[in-house]
Structure formats: structure tokens, C-alpha cells
N, C-alpha and C positions, 0 to 999 in steps of 0.2 A: 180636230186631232185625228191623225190618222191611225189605225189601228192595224196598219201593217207590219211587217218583221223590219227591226232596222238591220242596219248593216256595223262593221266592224268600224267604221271611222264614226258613226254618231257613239257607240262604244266610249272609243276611244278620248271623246270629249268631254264624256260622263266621267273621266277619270281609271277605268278596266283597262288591264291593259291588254294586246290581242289572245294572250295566252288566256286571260282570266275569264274572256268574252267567250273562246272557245270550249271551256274546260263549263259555263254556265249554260252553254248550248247544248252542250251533249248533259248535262244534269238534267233537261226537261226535255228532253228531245225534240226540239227547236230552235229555230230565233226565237227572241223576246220584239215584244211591240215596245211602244217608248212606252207609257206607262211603267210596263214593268222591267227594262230597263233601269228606269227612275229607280225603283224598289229595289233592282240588284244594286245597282251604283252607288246607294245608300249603304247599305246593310253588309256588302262587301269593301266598304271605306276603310280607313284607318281607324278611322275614328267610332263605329262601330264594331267592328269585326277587331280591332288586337289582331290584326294578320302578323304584325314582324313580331310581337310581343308575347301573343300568346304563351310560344314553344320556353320564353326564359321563364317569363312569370311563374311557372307549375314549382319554379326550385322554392318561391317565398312562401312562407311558415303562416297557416292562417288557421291553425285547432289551438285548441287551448281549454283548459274546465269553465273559462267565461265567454268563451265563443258562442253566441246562439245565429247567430247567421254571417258567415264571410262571405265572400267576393262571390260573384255572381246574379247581385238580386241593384236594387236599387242603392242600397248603401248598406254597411255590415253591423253589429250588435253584437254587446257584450253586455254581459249579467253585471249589476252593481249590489247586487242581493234585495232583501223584502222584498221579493217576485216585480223587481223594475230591471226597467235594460236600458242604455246611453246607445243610443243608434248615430251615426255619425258617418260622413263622408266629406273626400276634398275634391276637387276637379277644377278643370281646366277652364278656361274661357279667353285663351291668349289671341288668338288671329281677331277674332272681334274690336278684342276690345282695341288694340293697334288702329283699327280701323276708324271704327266710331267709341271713342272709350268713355263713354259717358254711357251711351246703352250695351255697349259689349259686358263694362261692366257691371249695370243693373243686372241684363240679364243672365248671365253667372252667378250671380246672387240669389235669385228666382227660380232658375236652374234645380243648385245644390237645396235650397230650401224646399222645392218639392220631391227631391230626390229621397231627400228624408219624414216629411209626413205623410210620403203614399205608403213610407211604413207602418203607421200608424198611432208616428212617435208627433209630439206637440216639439215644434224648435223652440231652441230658450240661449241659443247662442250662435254667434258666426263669427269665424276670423277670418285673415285674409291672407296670401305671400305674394308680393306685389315684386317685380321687377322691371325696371327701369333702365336709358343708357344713360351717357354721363349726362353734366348740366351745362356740357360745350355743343352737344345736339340741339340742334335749333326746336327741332320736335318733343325735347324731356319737356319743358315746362307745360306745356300744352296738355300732355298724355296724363302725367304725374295728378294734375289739375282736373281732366274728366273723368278718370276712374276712381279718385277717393270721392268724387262727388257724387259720380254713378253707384257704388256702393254704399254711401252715404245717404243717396235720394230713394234707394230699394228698400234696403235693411232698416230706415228708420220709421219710415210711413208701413212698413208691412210688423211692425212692431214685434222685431229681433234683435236684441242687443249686438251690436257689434265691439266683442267685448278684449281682441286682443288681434297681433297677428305681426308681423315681419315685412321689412322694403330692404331694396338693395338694389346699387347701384352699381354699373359697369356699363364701358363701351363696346361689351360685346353683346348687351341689347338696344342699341341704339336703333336698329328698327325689326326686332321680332320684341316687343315688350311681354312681360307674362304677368297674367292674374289668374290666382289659383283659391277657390274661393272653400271655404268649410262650414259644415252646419251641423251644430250638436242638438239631438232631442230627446225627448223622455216619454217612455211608453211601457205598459204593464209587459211584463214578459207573453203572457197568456194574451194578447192582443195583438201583435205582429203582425203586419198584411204581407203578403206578396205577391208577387207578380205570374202567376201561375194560373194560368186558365184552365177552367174545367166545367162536366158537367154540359155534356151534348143538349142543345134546346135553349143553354141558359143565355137570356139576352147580354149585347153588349151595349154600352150605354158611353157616350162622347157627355164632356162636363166641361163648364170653366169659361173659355172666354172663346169669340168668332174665328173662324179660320178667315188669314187673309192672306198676301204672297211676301208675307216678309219672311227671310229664313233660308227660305227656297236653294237646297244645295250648300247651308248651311254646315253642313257635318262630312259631305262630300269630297264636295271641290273648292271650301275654304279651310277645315280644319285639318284637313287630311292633304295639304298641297305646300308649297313652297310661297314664300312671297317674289314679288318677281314686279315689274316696271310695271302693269297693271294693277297692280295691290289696289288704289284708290281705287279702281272701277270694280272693286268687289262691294263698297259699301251697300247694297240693296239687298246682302246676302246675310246681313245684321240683323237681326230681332229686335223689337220696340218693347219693352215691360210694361205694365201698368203692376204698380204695389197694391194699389186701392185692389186690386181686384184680386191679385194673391192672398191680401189674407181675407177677403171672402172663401176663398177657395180652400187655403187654411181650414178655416172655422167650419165649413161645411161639410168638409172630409169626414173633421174628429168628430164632427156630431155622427155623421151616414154611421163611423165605423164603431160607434154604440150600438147601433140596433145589429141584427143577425141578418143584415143581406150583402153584403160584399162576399164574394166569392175570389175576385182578383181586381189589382188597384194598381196600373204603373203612371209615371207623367209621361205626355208627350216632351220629350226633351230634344235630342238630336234627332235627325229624320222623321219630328212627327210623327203621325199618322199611323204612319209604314213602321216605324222601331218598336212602336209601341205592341200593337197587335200582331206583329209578326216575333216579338219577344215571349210576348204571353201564351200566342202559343204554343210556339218550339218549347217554352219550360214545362207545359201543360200534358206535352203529347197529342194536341189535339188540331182541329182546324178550326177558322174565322171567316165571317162572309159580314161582308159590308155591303151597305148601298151609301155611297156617298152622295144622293141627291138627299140624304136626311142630316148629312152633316151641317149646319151652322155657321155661314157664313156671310164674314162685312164686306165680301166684294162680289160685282158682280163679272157673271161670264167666266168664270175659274173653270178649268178643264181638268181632268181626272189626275192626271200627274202632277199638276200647281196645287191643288186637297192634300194628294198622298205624302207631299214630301216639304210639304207649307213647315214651316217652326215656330209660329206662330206661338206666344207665351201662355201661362196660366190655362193651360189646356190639360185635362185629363181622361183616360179609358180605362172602364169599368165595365167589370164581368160580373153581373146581379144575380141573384137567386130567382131564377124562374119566377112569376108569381110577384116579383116585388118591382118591378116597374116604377109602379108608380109611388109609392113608399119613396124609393130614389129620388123621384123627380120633384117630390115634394120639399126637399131637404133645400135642391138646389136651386128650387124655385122663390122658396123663403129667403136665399140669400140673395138673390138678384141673380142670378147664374144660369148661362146658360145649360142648358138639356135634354138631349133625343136617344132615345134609341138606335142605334143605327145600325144594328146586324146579331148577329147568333153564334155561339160557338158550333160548329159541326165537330164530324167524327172523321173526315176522310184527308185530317192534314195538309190542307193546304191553304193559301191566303188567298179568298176568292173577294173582287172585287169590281161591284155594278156601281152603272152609271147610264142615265136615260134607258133603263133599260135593258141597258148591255152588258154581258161580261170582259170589264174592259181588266183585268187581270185575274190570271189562274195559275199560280204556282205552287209548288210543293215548298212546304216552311222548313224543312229540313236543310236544303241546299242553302237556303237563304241566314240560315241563323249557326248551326256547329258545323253547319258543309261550307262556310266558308274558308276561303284559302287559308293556311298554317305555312309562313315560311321560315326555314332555317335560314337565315340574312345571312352572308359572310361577312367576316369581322377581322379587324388586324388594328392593330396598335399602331400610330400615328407615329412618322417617323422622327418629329421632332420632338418627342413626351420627354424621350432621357435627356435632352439638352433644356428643357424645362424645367428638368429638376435638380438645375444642375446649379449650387449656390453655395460660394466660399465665402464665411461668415468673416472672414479677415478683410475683405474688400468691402465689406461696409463701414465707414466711417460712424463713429459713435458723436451720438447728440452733443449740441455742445452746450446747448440751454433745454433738459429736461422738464422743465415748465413750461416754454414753450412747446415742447415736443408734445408734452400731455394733451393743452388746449387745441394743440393743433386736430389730433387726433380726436377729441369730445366735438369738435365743428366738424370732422368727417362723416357725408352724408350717409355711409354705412354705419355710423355710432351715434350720431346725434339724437337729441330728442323726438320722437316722434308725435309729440302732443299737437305740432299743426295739422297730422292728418287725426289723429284718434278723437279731436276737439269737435270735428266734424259730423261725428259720429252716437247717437246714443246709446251709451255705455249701460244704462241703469232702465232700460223698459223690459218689463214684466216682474224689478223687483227681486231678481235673484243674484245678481251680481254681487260678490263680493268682494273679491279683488279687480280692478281695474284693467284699463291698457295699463304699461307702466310699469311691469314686475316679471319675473321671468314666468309665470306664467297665471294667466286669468284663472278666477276660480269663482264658479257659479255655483250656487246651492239646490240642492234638491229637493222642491217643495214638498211638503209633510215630513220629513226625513229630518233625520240630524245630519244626513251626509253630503257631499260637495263635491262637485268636481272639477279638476285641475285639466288647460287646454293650454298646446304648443304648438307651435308650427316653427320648423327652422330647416332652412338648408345655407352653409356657403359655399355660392358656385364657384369661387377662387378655387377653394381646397380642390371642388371635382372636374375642375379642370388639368389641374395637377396632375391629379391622382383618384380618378374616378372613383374607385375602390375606397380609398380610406376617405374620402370626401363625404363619398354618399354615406359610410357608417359612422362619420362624424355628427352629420347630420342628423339620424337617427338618435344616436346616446346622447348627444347635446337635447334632443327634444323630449326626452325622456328625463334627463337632468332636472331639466326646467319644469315642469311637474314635481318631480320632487322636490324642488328647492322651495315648492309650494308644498310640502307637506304631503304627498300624493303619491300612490302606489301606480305607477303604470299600468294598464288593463289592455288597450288594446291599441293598434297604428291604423295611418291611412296615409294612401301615399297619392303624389302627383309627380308621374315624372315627364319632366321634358325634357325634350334633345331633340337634332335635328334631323335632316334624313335619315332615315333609317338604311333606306338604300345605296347611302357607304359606309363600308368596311371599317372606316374612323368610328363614325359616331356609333355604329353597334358595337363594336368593343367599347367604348365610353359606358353602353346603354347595360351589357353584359355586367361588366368591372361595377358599376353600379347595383346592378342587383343583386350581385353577390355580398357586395358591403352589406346592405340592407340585411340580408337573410343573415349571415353572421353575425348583424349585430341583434338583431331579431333573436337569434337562437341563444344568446351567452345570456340576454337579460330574459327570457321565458318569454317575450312578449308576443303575438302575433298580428299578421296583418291582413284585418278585416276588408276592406274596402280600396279602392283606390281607384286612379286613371293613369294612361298615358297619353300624353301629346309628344307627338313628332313631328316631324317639317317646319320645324318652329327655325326658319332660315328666310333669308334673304338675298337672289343671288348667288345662291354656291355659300355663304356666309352664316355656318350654324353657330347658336345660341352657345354659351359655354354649357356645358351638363347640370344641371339643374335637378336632380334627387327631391325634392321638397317631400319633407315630412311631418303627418300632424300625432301628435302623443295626444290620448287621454289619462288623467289618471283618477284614481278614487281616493277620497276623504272620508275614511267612515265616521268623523265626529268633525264638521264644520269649523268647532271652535281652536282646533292645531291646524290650520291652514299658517303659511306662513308667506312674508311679501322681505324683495330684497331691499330693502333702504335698511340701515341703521336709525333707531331711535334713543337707546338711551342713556346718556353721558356715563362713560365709566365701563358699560363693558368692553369687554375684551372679543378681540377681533381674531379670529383663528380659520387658518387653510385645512382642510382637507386635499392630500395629495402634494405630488412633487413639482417643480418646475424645472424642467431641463434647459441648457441650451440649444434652443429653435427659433429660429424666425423665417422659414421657409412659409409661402402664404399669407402670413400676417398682413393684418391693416396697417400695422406699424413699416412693413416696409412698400407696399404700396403708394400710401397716401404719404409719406415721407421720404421716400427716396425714391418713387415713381418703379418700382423692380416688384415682375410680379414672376418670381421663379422660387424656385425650393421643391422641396416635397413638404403635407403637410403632416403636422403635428399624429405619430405616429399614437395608436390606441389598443394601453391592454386593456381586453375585455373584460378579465377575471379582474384588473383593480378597480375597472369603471362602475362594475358590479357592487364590488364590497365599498366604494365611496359614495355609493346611491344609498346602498344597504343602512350605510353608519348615519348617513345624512336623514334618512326617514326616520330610524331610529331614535335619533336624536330629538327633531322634531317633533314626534310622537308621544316621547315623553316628557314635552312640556320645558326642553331645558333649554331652546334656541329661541333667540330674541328675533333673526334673522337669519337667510341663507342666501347666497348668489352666486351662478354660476361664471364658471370664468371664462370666454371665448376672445369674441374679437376685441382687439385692442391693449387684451393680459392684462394684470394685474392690476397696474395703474388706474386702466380706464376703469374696472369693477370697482376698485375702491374706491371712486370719483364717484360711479353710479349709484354706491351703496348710500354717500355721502350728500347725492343731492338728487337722487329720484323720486323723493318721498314727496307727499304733498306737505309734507309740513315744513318748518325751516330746515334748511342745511344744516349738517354738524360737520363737525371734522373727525379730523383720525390722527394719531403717529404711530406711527409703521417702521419698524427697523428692515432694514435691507441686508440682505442674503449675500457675500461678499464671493462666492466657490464660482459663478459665473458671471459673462461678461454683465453690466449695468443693465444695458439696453435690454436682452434675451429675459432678466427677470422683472421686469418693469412691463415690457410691451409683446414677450415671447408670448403664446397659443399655445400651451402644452395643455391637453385635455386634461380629463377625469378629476380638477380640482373644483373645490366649492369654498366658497367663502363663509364663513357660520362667525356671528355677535351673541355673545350669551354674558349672564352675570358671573363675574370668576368665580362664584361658591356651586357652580357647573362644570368646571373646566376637568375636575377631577374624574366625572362621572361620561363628560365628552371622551378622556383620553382612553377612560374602561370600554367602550363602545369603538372608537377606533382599533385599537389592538386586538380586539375579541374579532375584530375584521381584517386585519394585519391591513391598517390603512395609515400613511403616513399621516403626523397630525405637525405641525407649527405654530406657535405663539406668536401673531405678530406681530400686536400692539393694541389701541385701546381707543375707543372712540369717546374726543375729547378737542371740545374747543370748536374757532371755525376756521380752522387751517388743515390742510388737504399735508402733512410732512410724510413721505417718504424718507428714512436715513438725511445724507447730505446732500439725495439729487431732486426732490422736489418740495418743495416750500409757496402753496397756492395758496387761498382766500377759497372757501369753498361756494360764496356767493355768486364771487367773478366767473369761476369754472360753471354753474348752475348756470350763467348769465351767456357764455359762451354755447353751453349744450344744447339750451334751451331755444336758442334766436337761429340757430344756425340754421334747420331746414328751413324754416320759414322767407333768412335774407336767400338763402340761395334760390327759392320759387320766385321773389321778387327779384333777381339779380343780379343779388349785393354777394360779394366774395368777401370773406374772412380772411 
């Protein structure tokens, strides 16, 4: 390897562009060699550096009295009280896993899992948000099929339940697909690692598994780029997992971070090597000096820039306490794991890095880590948005068989059951799982504790194509809902947002109007936002993703035993709304997957009633007086009371349901109007619901009573609640093999 200055056109290949090549020259006053080239071209990515995101992101809300660590470190932390903390993050792994999605999505799952026990939290859960294009793309079955099994083959062998999470389909991911992966852990408050280097002398210490060249430019010039008629000749730039060896790595962490010598702990994740120690120590204030002839590797002949920016899995860097060495190395040795020593922290700020001998890079870690570029994007509203949102509810024709109209919509692969992919998956390792896939949202318990905690993840891209804005805070309160309908106080978010270039005017207003939703909805409900990622470039061709918001809630159960799941169970109660339903069908599934029309604006959201139908809904809960709760989104009314009807594991029930005669049929059957929830209680409750609604000035409704095994709405639908269970049920499954409904 040559260790001359490059010029502006290898630059350029790295992904810099001449502006950013020039403005890194003059930061160290030189050229860079290729090595460190490699290091800028990393570090200055999209994908590490937030260049176009940074400047929005400062607007979103991330204090709070249970914040103990947000955005900035490996993943963020909030208090659940008796000095424990839920550490949790979501992130990205979309260009991968498109690629190879069998290990793109392994390793996204590997990923997020160590993202969060280098905090020095134990995982005890993972969801997922998985999107897909239609099932007329020759490539959905293929895709659909490698990443529930890549997440499948990670998360169950590395023994973390995968206990909940959201799919969704659209032809506007038909080839940028997205897998957005989350890992919930548990860790004493007073134990927290981070990523922060110190203490001049103190060694640095390489753990986990061999450096080899898979990866290479991983974070670069795949995540950080477009896809484009070479997409296939990226696969080399994929990572390979091994789980066996993750929860080695796992187990050997939480042991080290027993005894008193971790000083600082990050994973090798994106640019390896080079993210890792040049993160630790810009947050440290200090410098790092490696010799990578001690680094640990299964290939031979690796040259200094193939080590620095390898991505190689189950890899971790660690900053020891002087003196403990070998204490370390014992840990990792007991586990089968590799580990060396392979450098020192210094005092003089910069990332120096030998090899044979040489100093084959020397830079100052300041340029490299908050000295990288911050742009203010230009942004404009997309000229055909208001022709989008443009829909006269008179020119849709009303159903003419509302029964069918129902089943049709329970076989829609955005509503259908998701048990072909969650059956894949184990739901029940390590034992704390209480609630299932299958309920609005999973709920894990906290061992020793009485308390429990509620996980969500939701976005729909329809809505934020629409309407960026009220999409993405759809997104947010809907995932927030869903915890409480599990009984659960919201605590803290985590987001992953995709979209496409950033580098047009479109999608950064798309990307803006989104985070604004977010932080508004953030600020009306107290909640804030701990952790997160963005992905951009998430295009094909000039051909970006629809906006994509994905957001994960957690919430807290102080007493496990009011947890609550949406199925109806028991004949006789009474079936009652929380909230109003308007006439809307702008966005809906109902007019989508029914009448093929994907225009409106979507289902508008007051905050202040979303709030007090949360408020009435935990409430309620709380005290013991809800049999069930379920919220209401795609597919409206109908489909919720279908799903209350036949999601349960146990037999179907039915329902009769009177119907609301002040709007059209369709808009109260299949409309989207937010902030409602569906609550089953015994009528000797109903009194004490209505006192709890009112005290919150929250609409209440009676709307009938679960009983029988017929699905009756009024006189527009009359189902068998078996046949409907039989329809929801088989649907994903025929469509993977096929077979059309």
C-alpha cells in the first residue's frame, strides 16, 4: 500500500465530495494517504456523521425526570425506578439487508443487540419494522423470506426473544426494502457503560471475534449512497453474523462489567475499527494510538485500510484500567474469545495508527468526529403533495357487500396475521415474556420486580407520504397508544427514520415535516426521545422510499399483574369506544386495498384529546376495571373489532355492535380517525368507565356486547367469526406461497 497523499478523484470514490475533500485538507494541513482517507470517508458518511440531519434533529425533546442517558452514546436510558434503567435503541440495516437479506438482516439484529449491552444492560427483548414492496415484485417473496429468517436465525440462537414488531407493504419499496431492528435491556442504574475514553496510559483492549474483509465500506459507500444498476456487485460489502459467538460476547461483557476495570466499552458497528476509537475518543477529549499488527485476524495479508474499516461482527473496543490487562483477558479467554491489547489512550488528540512498524495514520480526532460537515439541505414541498391530497368522498362508491368488504380487508397484507413470520421466531427465551407477538403491544417483565414493560413500534408510510407532518406524529401517538392499551405509562421513544436523498429539496421537506410531527407529538404527551437513527438514500434510481418515521415507544407497568392484551374474552361484556369517529377515508387501507386510490390527507390528530384518551385508558386499566383494550388504526372499526374477536389464542367470540347512522357507512366501519380505543369491561364498570372519561372530557360510546360467534355490526355486517380468523389467519402465509385471496 502506498502511503502517498491521494488526490481528489480517489476522494471522490470514497464517496467526499471535492468541497468536503478540500475543506479536510486544510483541517490537517495536508493530503490524507489512503488509509486515512479510508478513516475520513467513513467518519464523514452519512451514516456516521448525521451531516444533512444533524442541524433538524437539535429541535427533538430528549430531557425528561427519567432520562438517564439520550442520544449521543450507544443507545439512550430511562429510569424505571428501584435504581433499574430500560436501555433501548432501533436502527437501521436496510441497503444490507436488500442485498443479502438473510445476513443483512442477522446482522442488524447483532448490530442493535450490542448497541445495547456495551451499555451494560443484559437484552431481554427485540422487535422489528420490516418493509416490503408489493407481492407483484418478483423479488417480495425472496426478500420477505430471508430477513424474517435472518432475524429468526440471529435473535433465537443468540437467546433474545423476539417478542413483537410491525410489516408493511407497498410498491414504493419494491427495491429499497427496510429493516429497522430494536433491542430492549435491563441494567442497574449505577452500572451504565459508556463510551468515553480516558485516563492517559490506560490500555486499549480489541475483544470478540477475527477481523476479516467483509464489511469494508459498509457504512460509506453502501449505507450512505443510492442504489443504482450495480446494487448486486455491492454484496461483499455485507457482513456475515455468527449468534454463537454474540452471546459469548454477551455473557462475557456482563461478567468483565462486574469487576471494576472497564473504563470505556463501545461495539465495533459501522466503520469498525476506525468509529469505534475515534468515537471514544472525541467523547473522552483525549487521543488513541493503535498498532494493528496486534489486531486478530482470519485473513491473511490485510493491509492497514482493509483492519481500519473491516465491519467484521461481534467485535468489541475496550478502554481498561491500567494494571488490569490481564484481569480482562481472562474473562475473554474463559469464554472462547478473542483478545489483545492493541494500543493506549494518549493525551495529544489524535487517532494515531501503526503498522509494520510505521505510522500509517495521524490525525487530529476532532475534524474527524463533531468537525465533521453540518449541512443546512434546502428543502421545498413537492409539487404534486396538494393534488395528493386532493379526495371527494362523494366519488367513492359505497360497498355493496360489507362482508365482503370486511374479509377482503382482514387478507390485506398490511392487516393480516402476522403469525407466519412471529411463529418463526422465539417469543418465550429467557422466560420473561408476557404478552406475545399478537397484541398491541408486547410486554416483558422485569425480573425480581413486580413490574413490566410494554414495546411498540409503528409507523404508516401511506399517512407520511401524504402528509409527512401528521404521518410521522401519527406514528408516534399510535405507538404510544399501543403501550397503553397494554396497560403501560409511556417513558421514553426511539426513532429510525428513513427517506431518501437527502440531497433533494423533496425529501428534506418530507424529512423536516417529519420531525416536526415527531417533536410535537413528543412534547403534548411529556415523552422524549432517547436514542435513535437515520437512514437516507434509501432510493433506487432517482426513485425514493415513501417517508418512513418508524417509531419505537416503551412504556412501564408498575405492577405486572394490570398488564392488558386486545382480544375480547368474556361472553357478556360490554364493548365500549373511547373517542369520536369522523367522516375520513383519506389514507385508509379501506380505500387502498379496495378501491386501489391512494390520495386524502390523513386522519387529522388533536393532541390534547389523544392525551386525555391515553390518560382515561391507563386509568382505567389501572384500576382493575378493563377486561381488554385495542387500538383503532388501519382498517377502522371493523377490522379492530374482528381483531378483538379473533386474535386471541383461544376460541373466537363474537360481538353485536350497533352502528352510528350521522355518517356515511363505509367512513364508520372502515374510516382511520385517530385518538379512539376500543375497551371490554363487565357492565357493573361501565359506570365507573364513564366517571373516568368525563373527569378527562373524553368521548365515551356504548357499542354493544361480546356475545356468540358472529362478527354483527348493525345491518351491514353479519360474519361467522371463525371464517374471518380463517381468512386473517392463512392470508400472509397463501400470499408467500402464491396463492391470491
Amino acid at each position: 500500500m502506498s502511503l502517498a497523499p491521494v488526490d481528489e478523484k480517489t476522494a471522490l470514490e470514497h464517496g467526499l465530495t471535492a468541497e468536503e475533500f478540500a475543506d479536510f485538507c486544510k483541517a490537517i494541513g495536508r493530503a490524507p494517504n489512503l488509509p486515512e482517507l479510508g478513516v475520513v470517508s467513513v467518519m464523514w458518511s452519512e451514516h456516521c456523521s448525521y451531516k444533512s440531519s444533524r442541524a433538524v434533529l437539535r429541535d427533538l425533546p430528549n430531557d425528561g425526570p427519567r432520562v438517564l442517558q439520550g442520544p449521543g452514546e450507544n443507545a439512550g436510558a430511562v429510569s424505571i425506578g428501584d435504581g433499574l434503567a430500560a436501555v433501548f435503541k432501533i436502527e437501521s440495516h436496510n441497503h444490507p439487508s436488500y442485498i443479502e437479506p438473510y445476513q443483512g438482516a442477522a446482522t442488524g439484529v447483532g448490530g442493535i443487540l450490542r448497541d445495547v449491552f456495551t451499555m451494560g444492560a443484559r437484552p431481554i427483548a427485540n422487535l422489528n419494522s420490516l418493509r416490503f414492496g408489493s407481492f407483484d415484485h418478483p423479488r417480495t417473496r425472496y426478500l420477505v423470506a430471508g430477513v424474517v429468517a435472518g432475524i429468526g436465525g440471529y435473535g433465537n440462537c443468540v437467546g433474545v426473544p423476539t417478542v413483537g414488531g410491525e410489516m408493511y407493504f407497498d410498491r414504493g419499496y419494491n427495491e429499497n426494502i427496510l429493516v429497522n431492528a430494536f433491542t430492549l435491556g435491563i441494567v442497574r442504574e449505577d452500572r451504565i457503560f459508556r463510551a468515553k475514553a480516558s485516563g492517559v496510559g490506560n490500555p486499549v483492549l480489541y475483544v470478540g471475534s477475527k477481523t476479516g474483509r467483509d464489511g469494508i465500506h459498509g457504512a460509506s459507500l453502501l449505507a450512505s449512497s443510492e442504489f443504482d444498476d450495480e446494487t448486486e456487485e455491492k454484496r461483499p460489502t455485507v457482513q456475515v453474523g455468527d449468534p454463537f459467538t454474540e452471546k459469548l460476547l454477551i455473557e462475557a461483557c456482563l461478567e468483565l462489567m462486574e469487576q471494576d476495570t472497564v473504563v470505556a466499552i463501545q461495539d465495533m458497528g459501522a466503520a469498525g475499527l476506525t468509529s469505534s476509537s475515534v468515537e471514544m475518543a472525541d467523547r473522552g477529549q483525549v487521543g488513541i494510538r493503535i498498532d494493528l499488527d496486534l489486531v486478530p485476524k482470519r485473513e491473511q495479508g490485510m493491509s492497514p485500510y482493509e483492519i481500519l474499516l473491516s465491519e467484521s461482527q461481534e467485535r468489541m473496543l475496550i478502554v481498561a484500567r491500567a494494571g488490569a490487562e490481564e484481569q480482562v483477558a481472562e474473562v475473554f479467554r474463559k469464554w472462547d474469545l478473542d483478545v489483545a491489547v492493541i494500543g493506549e489512550v494518549t493525551d495529544d488528540r489524535h487517532l494515531r495508527v501503526w503498522s509494520g512498524g510505521e505510522e500509517v495514520v495521524a490525525l487530529p480526532v476532532a475534524p474527524l468526529a463533531d468537525g465533521a460537515p453540518v449541512y443546512e439541505r434546502p428543502w421545498a414541498q413537492p409539487n404534486r403533495q396538494a393534488d395528493l391530497q386532493r379526495l371527494a368522498l362523494g366519488d367513492i362508491p359505497a360497498p355493496g357487500d360489507y362482508n365482503r368488504s370486511l374479509s377482503r380487508l382482514l387478507a390485506s397484507p398490511n392487516i393480516a396475521s402476522r403469525r407466519w413470520v412471529y411463529s418463526q421466531y422465539d417469543q418465550f427465551v429467557g422466560g420473561n415474556t408476557v404478552v406475545r407477538p399478537g397484541s398491541d403491544a408486547a410486554v416483558v417483565r422485569v425480573k425480581g420486580t413486580d413490574k413490566a414493560l410494554a414495546l411498540s413500534v409503528d409507523c404508516n408510510s401511506r399517512y407520511c407520504g401524504l402528509d409527512p407532518y401528521v404521518g410521522a406524529m401519527t406514528a408516534l401517538v399510535e405507538a404510544a397508544r399501543n403501550v397503553v392499551c397494554a396497560g403501560a405509562e409511556p417513558v421514553g421513544v426511539t426513532d429510525c427514520l428513513n427517506f431518501g436523498n437527502p440531497e433533494k429539496p423533496e425529501v428534506m421537506w418530507q424529512f423536516r415535516e417529519a420531525v416536526k410531527g415527531i417533536r410535537d407529538a413528543c412534547d403534548a404527551l411529556s415523552l422524549p426521545v432517547v436514542s435513535g437513527n437515520v437512514s437516507f438514500y434509501n432510493e433506487t434510481e432517482g426513485r425514493p422510499i415513501p417517508p418512513t418515521p418508524t417509531i419505537a415507544v416503551v412504556g412501564l407497568i408498575d405492577d405486572v399483574r394490570y398488564h392488558c392484551k386486545q382480544w375480547f374474552e368474556t361472553e357478556g361484556d360490554l364493548i365500549v369506544m373511547l373517542g369520536r369517529t369522523r367522516e375520513e377515508l383519506g389514507g385508509s387501507e379501506y380505500l387502498a386495498a379496495l378501491h386501489g386510490i391512494v390520495r386524502g390527507t390523513p386522519p387529522w390528530i388533536d393532541l390534547g384529546v389523544e392525551k386525555a384518551a391515553q390518560a382515561a385508558c391507563l386509568t382505567a386499566i389501572r384500576e382493575g376495571i378493563v377486561s381488554s383494550a385495542h387500538d383503532l388504526s388501519e382498517g377502522g372499526l371493523a377490522v379492530a373489532l374482528a381483531e378483538c374477536c379473533i386474535s386471541g389464542p383461544g376460541r373466537a367470540v363474537g360481538a353485536e355492535v350497533e352502528l352510528e347512522a350521522s355518517i356515511r357507512p363505509d367512513a364508520w366501519l372502515f374510516g382511520e380517525s385517530q385518538s379512539r380505543i376500543l375497551i371490554s369491561l363487565k357492565s357493573r364498570h361501565l359506570s365507573r368507565l364513564r366517571e373516568i372519561a368525563s373527569e378527562s372530557d373524553v368521548h365515551l360510546t356504548v357499542l354493544g356486547t361480546v356475545r356468540g360467534t358472529r362478527l354483527r355490526i348493525g345491518q351491514l355486517v353479519d360474519a361467522d367469526v371463525n371464517e374471518l380468523r380463517d381468512v386473517w389467519s392463512r392470508a400472509l402465509a397463501d400470499l408467500m406461497a402464491g396463492e391470491e385471496h
